[in-house]
N, C-alpha and C positions, 0 to 999 in steps of 0.2 A: 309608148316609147320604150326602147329598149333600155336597160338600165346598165347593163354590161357595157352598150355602144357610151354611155356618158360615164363609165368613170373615168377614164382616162382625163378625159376636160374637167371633172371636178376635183382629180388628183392636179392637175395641172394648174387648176385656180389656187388651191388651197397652196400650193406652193409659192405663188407669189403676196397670197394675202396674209399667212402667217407674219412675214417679214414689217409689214406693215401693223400690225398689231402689237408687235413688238418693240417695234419703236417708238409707241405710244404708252409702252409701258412704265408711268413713271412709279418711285418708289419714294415715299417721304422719308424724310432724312431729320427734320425738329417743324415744331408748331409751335409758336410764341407770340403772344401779344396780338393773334390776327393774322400773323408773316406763316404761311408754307412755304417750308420747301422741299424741294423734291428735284430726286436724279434720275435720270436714267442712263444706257449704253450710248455711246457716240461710237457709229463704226469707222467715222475719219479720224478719232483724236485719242489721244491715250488720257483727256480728261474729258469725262462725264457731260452730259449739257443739266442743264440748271435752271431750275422752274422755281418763280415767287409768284404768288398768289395772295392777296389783300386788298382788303378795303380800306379806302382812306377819308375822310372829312376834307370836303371840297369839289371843286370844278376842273373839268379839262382845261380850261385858260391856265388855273393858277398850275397844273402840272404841265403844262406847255412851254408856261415861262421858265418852271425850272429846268427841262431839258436844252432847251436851245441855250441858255445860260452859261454857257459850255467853260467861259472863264472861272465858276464857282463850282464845277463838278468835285473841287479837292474839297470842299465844305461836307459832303454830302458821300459820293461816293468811296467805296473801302480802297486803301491802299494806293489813293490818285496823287501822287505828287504835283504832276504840273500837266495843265489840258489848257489849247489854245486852239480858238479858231484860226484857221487857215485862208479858208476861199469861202465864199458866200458863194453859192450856185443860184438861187434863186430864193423864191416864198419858202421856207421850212428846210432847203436845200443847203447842205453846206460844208466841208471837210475839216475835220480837227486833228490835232495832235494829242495823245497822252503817254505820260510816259507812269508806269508804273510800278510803286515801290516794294521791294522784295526785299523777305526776311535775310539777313547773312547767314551764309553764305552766299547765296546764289544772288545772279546776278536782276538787275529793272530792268524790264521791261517795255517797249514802247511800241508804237503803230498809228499809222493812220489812218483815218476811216470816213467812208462817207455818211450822212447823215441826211435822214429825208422823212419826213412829218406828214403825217395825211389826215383833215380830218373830215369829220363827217358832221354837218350842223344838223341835219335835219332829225339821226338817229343819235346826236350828241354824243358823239364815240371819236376814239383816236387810234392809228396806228403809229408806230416810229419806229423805222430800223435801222440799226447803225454796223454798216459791212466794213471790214477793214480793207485797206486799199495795199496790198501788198508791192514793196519795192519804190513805193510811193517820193523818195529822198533815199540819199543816204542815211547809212544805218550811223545813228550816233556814236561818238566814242565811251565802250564801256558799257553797252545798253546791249540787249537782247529785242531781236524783231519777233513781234507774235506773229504767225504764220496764219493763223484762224481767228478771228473775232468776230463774233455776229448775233447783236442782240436786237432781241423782239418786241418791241411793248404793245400790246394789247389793252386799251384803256375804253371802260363803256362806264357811262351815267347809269348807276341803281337810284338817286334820286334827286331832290335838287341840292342837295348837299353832302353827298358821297359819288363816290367813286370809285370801279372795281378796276387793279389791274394785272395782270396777267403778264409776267416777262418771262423770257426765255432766253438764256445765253449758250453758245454753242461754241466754243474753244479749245483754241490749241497752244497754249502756253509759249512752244518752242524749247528746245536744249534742253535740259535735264532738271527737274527740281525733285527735292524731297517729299517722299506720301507726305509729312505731317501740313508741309507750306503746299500742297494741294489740297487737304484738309482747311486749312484757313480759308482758302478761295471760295471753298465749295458751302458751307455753314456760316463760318462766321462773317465774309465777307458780305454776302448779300441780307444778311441778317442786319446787320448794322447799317448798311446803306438804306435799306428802304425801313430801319426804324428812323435817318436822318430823313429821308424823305416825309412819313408822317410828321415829323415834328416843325418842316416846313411848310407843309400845306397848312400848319393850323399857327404859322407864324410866329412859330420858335427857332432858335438859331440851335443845331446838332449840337 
């Protein structure tokens, strides 16, 4: 084989698979109590996407029930003022509202989004992604609409009484806010939400 005749095709590979590498490049940001996180470049958003990584004590059922639970997400989740289901679309299927609370200056936040549960009995594993549904209602008075929301959960059985999960959020705030309350979002928020989640899979109130 001529090697001359394939560089072109191996310069041409390596130029799309760079891009792809790179966007898997996450970079940890705190480690605590079992909770990673980690960021990396968003090329649609001017904030970051967002990786939690932990194991928790417990089963898919009991983190099932706390997701679709969508009326107590303010228990649990950082900065949730008010979440309300919408429409039930089906088994695991269903549209919510959140509106969320922002430091002052700046203004809450809200959106609505679809929500959809999949799981897998046989390999004991779960997916959930929740997309936001852009334009969805009007925009509240005094609220800001997030243009991007879209979180991943990734949940598999390591035994009969843990479990690993893997999320990923990929966001666009909307309008203007300050680095330090993009800072909150990105550490302390998810850091505090999935220590409220451990301490509800083992049936303590956050």
């Amino acid at each position: 084989m001529n090697i001359r005749k394939c560089l072109p095709a191996i310069s041409l590979l390596l130029v799309f698979e760079l891009p792809l590498f790179a966007q898997n490049d996450w970079a940890t940001l705190k480690v605590k109590d079992g909770i990673k996180i980690s960021s990396r470049h968003s090329p649609g958003s001017p904030f970051d996407d967002i990786r939690v990584e932990l194991d928790v004590t417990g089963n898919i059922d009991q983190l099932e029930g706390i997701l679709v639970d969508v009326s107590r997400y303010k228990e649990w989740s950082y900065a949730t003022k008010i979440s309300t289901l919408v429409k039930t679309l089906g088994p695991g299927k269903f549209i919510y509202y959140t509106e969320i609370e922002v430091p002052w200056p700046a203004t809450n936040r809200f959106f609505y989004a679809n929500f959809e549960l999949k799981k897998n009995l046989t390999e004991r594993s779960m997916q959930v992604i929740a997309v936001n549904i852009p334009n969805y209602a009007p925009v509240p008075k005094d609220l800001v609409q997030v243009p991007l929301t879209r979180g991943t959960w990734n949940i598999t059985t390591i035994a009969n009484k843990s479990v690993h999960i893997d999320y990923i959020l990929e966001m666009n705030p909307g309008g203007s806010l300050p680095v330090w309350v993009l800072n909150l979002f990105s550490t302390r928020g998810p850091m505090e939400s999935f220590e409220n989640i451990k301490k509800k899979m083992n049936g303590l109130n956050p």
